[in-house]
VEXROKOL-727374 format. One line per 4 residues: number of its first residue (from 1); for each residue x, y, z of C-alpha. Coordinates in steps of 0.02 Angstrom, whole numbers. Layout:
N
NUM> X:Y:Z ~ ...
***
This chain:
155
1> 0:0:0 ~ 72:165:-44 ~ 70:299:65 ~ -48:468:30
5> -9:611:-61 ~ -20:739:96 ~ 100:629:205 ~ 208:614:42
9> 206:816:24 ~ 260:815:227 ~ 377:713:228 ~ 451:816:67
13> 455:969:196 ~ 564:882:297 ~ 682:804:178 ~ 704:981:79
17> 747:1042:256 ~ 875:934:290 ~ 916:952:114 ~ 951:1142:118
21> 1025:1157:268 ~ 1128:988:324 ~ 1252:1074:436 ~ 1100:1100:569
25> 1058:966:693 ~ 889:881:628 ~ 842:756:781 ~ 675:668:752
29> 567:781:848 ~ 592:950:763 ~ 580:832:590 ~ 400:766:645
33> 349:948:698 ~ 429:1015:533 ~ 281:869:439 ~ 165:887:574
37> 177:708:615 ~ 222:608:788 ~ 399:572:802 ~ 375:366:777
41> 269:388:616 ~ 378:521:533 ~ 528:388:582 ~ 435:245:520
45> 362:336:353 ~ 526:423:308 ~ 590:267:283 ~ 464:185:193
49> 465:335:80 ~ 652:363:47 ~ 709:191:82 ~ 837:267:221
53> 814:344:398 ~ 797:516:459 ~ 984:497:523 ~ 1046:388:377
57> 968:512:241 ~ 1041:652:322 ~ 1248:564:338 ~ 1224:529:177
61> 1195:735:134 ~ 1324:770:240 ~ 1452:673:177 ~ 1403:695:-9
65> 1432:897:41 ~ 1590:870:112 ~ 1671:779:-15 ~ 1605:903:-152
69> 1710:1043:-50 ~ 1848:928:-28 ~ 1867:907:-205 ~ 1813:1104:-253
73> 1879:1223:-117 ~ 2052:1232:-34 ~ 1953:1234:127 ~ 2063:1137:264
77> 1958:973:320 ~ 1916:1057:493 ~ 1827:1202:390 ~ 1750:1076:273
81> 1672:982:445 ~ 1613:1138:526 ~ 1543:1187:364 ~ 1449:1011:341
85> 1398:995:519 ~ 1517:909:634 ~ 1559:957:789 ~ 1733:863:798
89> 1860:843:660 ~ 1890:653:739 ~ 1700:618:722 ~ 1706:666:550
93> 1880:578:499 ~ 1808:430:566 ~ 1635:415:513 ~ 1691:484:325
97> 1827:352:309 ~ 1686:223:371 ~ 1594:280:217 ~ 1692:306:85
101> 1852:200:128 ~ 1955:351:138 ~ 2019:486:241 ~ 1967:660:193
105> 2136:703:131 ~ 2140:555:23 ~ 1978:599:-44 ~ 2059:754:-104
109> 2188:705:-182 ~ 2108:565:-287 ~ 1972:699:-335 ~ 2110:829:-408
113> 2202:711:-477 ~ 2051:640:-570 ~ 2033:680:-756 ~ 1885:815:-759
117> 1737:712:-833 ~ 1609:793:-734 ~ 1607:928:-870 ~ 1492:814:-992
121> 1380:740:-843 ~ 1257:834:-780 ~ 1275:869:-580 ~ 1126:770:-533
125> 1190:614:-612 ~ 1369:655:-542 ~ 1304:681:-384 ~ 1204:525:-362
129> 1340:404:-440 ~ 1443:471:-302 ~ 1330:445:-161 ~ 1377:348:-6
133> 1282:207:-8 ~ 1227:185:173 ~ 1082:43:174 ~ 1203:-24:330
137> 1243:62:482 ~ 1386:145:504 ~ 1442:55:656 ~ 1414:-107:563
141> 1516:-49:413 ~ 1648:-32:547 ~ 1609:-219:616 ~ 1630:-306:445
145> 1806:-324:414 ~ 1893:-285:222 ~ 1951:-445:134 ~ 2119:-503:186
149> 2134:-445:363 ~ 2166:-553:492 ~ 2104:-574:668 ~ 2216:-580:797
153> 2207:-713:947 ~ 2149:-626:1091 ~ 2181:-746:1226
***
């Protein structure tokens, strides 16, 4: 069963909120009063909607902004996490690496050194072919180990 039209529209309010302004903090309950919803149905719809969660939707903005600055601006990485919405340049590090599989820096440098293609693709199709793909957690990306480590005995 799909979901109505008028949720649809307020649950658009909140996404283009998040979507124009990523660097705020969006918790739940100023989402659900943003759609005019209670805080357990806006969770529970956004997802069904977009396919991600409130939190998920809005990482996934966040780090899709950052490495767009990364790549365009000379901004050091501690402006480019203020400027996307983090609080600590550790937090950010972390959780972008987690996501991408690289450190900021390295992000940058790949990204310059790139030929410039994005010239013939238009930026919507750019920017969704470079979007993190975060239908996991984050802290079970972290959990799942890349091929050819190896665990170490812990006794």
């Amino acid at each position: 069963m799909s979901q109505p039209p008028e949720l649809l529209r307020r649950l658009l309010r909140a996404k283009d909120r998040m979507d124009g302004a990523p660097d705020q903090d969006w918790p739940v309950a100023r989402l659900a009063e943003v759609s005019a919803v209670s805080e357990a149905h806006f969770a529970r719809e956004f997802k069904k909607a977009f396919g991600l969660p409130p939190h998920r939707y809005l990482l996934t903005r966040r780090i899709e902004r950052a490495a767009a600055l990364l790549r365009d601006t000379d901004l050091p990485v501690i402006e480019v996490a203020l400027q996307t919405g983090w609080n600590s340049i550790g937090t950010f590090g972390r959780i972008f690496k987690d996501i991408t599989g690289a450190s900021p820096g390295d992000v940058r440098t790949v990204e310059r050194a790139a030929p410039p293609v994005r010239e013939h693709v238009p930026e919507c199709v750019a920017r969704a072919a470079a979007r993190p793909d975060l239908n996991t957690a984050v802290s079970e990306k972290r959990r799942t180990k890349p091929a050819g480590t190896v665990d170490f005995p812990t006794n």
